[in-house]
N, C-alpha and C positions, 0 to 999 in steps of 0.2 A: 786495731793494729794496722789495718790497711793504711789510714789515712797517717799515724804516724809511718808507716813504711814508704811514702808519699815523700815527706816530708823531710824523710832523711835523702831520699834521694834526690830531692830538690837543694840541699841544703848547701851546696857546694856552688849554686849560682846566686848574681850578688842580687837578692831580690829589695826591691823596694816594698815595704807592706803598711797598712795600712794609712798610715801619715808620711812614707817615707820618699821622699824624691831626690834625684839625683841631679845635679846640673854640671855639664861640661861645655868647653868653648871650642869652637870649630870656628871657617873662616868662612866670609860669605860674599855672591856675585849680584844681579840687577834683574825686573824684571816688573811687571806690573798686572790690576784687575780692578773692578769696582763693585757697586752695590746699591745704590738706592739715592735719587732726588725728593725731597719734600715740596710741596706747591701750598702756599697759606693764602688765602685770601687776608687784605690788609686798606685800609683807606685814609687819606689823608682827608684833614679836617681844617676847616678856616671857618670863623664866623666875626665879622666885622660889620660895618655899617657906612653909607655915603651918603651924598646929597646928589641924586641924579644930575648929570649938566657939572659938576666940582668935584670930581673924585680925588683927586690926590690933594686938595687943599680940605677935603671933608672927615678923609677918611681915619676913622677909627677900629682899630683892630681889639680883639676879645680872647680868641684863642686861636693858635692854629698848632695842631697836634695828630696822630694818628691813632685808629684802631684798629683789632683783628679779632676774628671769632670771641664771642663774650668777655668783652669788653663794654667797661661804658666811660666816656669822656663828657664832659661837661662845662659851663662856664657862666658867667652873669652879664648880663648889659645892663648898664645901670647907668643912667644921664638926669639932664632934667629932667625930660616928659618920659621915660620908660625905664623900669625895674622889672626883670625879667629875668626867668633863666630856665638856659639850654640845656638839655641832656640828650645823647646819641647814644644808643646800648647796640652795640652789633653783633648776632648772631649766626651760627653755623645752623640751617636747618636742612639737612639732608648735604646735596653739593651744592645748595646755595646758599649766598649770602646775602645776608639783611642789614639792614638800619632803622631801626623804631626811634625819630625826633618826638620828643616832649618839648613841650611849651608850657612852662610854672611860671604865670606871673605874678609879682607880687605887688600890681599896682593894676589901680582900674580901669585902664586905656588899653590893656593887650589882652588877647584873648587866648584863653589856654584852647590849645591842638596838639595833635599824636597823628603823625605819618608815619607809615609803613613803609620802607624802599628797599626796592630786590635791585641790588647793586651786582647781580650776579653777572650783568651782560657787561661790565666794565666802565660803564656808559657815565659818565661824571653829570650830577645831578647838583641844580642849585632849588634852595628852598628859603621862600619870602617868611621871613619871620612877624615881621610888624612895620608898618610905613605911617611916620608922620605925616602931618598936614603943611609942614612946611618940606616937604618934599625927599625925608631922609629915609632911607629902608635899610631894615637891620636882615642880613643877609646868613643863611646858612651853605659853604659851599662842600662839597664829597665828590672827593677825586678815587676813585676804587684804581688796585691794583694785584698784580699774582706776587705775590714773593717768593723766588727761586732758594728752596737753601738745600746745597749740595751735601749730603749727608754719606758719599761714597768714600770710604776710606783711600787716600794719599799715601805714597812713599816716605816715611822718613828717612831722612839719611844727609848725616852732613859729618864732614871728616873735621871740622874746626871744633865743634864740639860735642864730638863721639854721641851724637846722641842715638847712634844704632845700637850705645850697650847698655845691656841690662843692669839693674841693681835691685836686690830681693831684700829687703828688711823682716825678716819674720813675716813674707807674704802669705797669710790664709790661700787656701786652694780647698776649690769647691766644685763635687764633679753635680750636675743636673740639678742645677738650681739649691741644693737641699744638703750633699752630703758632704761634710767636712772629712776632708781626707791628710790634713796638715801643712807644717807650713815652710815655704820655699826660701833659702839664705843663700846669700853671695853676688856676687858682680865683676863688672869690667868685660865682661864678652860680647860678642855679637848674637852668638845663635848657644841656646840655652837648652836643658832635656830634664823630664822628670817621667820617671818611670812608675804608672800608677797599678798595682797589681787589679785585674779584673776591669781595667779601664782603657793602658796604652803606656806606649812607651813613645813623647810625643815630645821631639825636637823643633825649636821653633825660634822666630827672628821677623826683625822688622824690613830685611830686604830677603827676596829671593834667594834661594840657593836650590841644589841640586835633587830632583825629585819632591818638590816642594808645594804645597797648594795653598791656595790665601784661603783658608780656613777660618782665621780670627781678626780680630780686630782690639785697639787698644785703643781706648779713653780716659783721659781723666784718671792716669794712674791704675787702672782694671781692667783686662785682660780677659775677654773671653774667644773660647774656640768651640768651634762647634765643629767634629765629625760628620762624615758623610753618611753614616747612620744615626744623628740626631745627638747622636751624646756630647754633653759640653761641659768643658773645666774653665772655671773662672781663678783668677790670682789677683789677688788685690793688692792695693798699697806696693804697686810696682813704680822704679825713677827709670830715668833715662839720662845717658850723657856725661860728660862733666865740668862743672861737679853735678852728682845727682839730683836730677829735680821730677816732676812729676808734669809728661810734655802738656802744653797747653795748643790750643789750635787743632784737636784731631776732630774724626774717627783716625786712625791712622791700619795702615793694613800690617797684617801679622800673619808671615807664610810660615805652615805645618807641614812637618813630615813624620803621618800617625803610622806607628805601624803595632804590633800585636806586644803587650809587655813581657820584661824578663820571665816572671815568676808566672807556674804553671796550675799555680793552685789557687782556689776560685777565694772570691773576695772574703765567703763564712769560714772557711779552712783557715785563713792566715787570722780572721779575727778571733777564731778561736784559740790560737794559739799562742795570740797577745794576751787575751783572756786568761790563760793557765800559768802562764808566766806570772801576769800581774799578780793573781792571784795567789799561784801554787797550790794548785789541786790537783796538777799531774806530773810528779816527778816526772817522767821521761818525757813530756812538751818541754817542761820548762830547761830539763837539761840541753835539748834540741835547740831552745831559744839562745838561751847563755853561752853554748857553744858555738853557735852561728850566726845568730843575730844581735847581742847585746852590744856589742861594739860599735854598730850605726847608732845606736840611739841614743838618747838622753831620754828621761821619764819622768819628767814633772810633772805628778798627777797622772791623766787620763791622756794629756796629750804628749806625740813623740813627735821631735823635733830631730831635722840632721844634724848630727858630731861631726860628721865627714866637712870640708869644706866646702861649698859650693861652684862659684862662676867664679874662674880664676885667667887672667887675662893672660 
């Protein structure tokens, strides 16, 4: 009796429960933050052949291409006097990096070798593959270098095509990796809110606004945020813009303003109360539900989706 006595006294605020979020539009200002460089080891690749004394009337090219951590590139030389062929497998071992050349010939004049090469000091390394008697040498050459990819989430924001507003298609929303808590509809706004009982009532947008912290980040249509005490809601199969597309080019930054959610009762209270309803094994839950809550919801099946409108511009 407590916990329905709970329950009625909550019942007058608009709670969002189990699957239930709300979204509204508000207007928003500028501001910025970041996150994280990646550094890859990478190397460029040539392997041709000359005639020492005639190089540009000589020369024959085989492959020139690049690798980076395990990877392998390869290719054939193959003339009148040599059939042969290259392979370069390069490896991450620890923070360095390698190069293992093989030498496979398939003819009786070249000799099969395997070098080893710590390309880690950057240092562009050439390696003699095989040299004819008329004076031609088939040449391996590795150019190492760092590849910068900036992986720090960017501002969106362009007023030609709104792509600061949101659009939710039956977006899944997933709180800590694991628990499906329902799914998000509507569009055309800038700063969006879903209220998740036992989670947060967490306002959010791709620019700045007021009391606001770059908390999440969007990719590739998925949306995650993470709280300053670890917890994090992901929303998938999110557009932007218009017409709505799903942005290309991110990480892109996503500023939060989490604050405590509506509903006062913990996350087992309100499922138990979906529970009695769906079921009806306690007349007075479920009259509590019907009378106060049936009206957000739709219930197909096991999952509740919002009736209510969404993000309305």
């Amino acid at each position: 009796m407590k916990t329905l006595a709970r329950l009625m006294t909550n019942a007058h605020m608009a709670i969002t429960f189990a699957a239930v979020m709300l979204l509204f539009c508000f207007m928003a200002t500028k501001t910025g933050a970041s996150s994280g460089i990646e550094k890859k080891f990478f190397a460029n690749v040539a392997v041709f052949s000359i005639q020492e004394g005639n190089t540009l009337d000589s020369y024959k090219f085989y492959l020139k291409g690049a690798g980076e951590g395990n990877t392998t590139v390869g290719t054939i030389c193959r003339d009148d006097v040599r059939d042969f062929g290259v392979r370069i497998h390069f490896k991450m071992e620890g923070v360095e990096f390698h190069a293992t050349v093989e030498i496979k010939p398939s003819d009786s004049l070249t000799k099969g070798e395997t070098y080893d090469l710590d390309l880690s000091d950057l240092k562009a390394r050439s390696v003699e593959l095989a040299r004819n008697e008329d004076g031609r040498v088939y040449v391996l050459n590795l150019i190492p270098h760092v590849n910068i990819i900036d992986k720090r989430p960017r501002r969106a924001y362009s007023k030609v095509f709104r792509i600061e507003n949101w659009k939710f298609s039956h977006s899944a929303v997933i709180t800590n990796d694991s628990q499906y808590v329902g799914r998000l509809g509507g569009g055309g706004c800038e700063m969006a809110s879903m209220d998740i009982p036992g989670v947060g009532k967490i306002v959010f947008a791709l620019v700045p606004f007021r009391d606001a912290k770059l908390l999440g980040v969007l990719e590739d249509g998925h949306i995650v945020i993470t709280a300053e005490d670890g917890t994090t809601v992901e929303v998938l199969n999110v557009e932007n813009g218009s017409p709505p597309r799903k942005l290309p080019g991110g990480p892109y930054e996503v500023w939060v303003r989490w604050s405590p959610p509506t509903s006062q009762l913990s996350r087992e209270e309100l499922s138990d109360l979906l529970r009695s309803a769906q079921n009806k094994t306690d007349p007075q839950k479920q009259a509590v539900f019907e009378t106060h809550y049936a009206g957000w919801f739709l219930r197909p099946g096991r999952e509740l989706h919002v009736r209510r409108p969404g993000c309305q511009g």
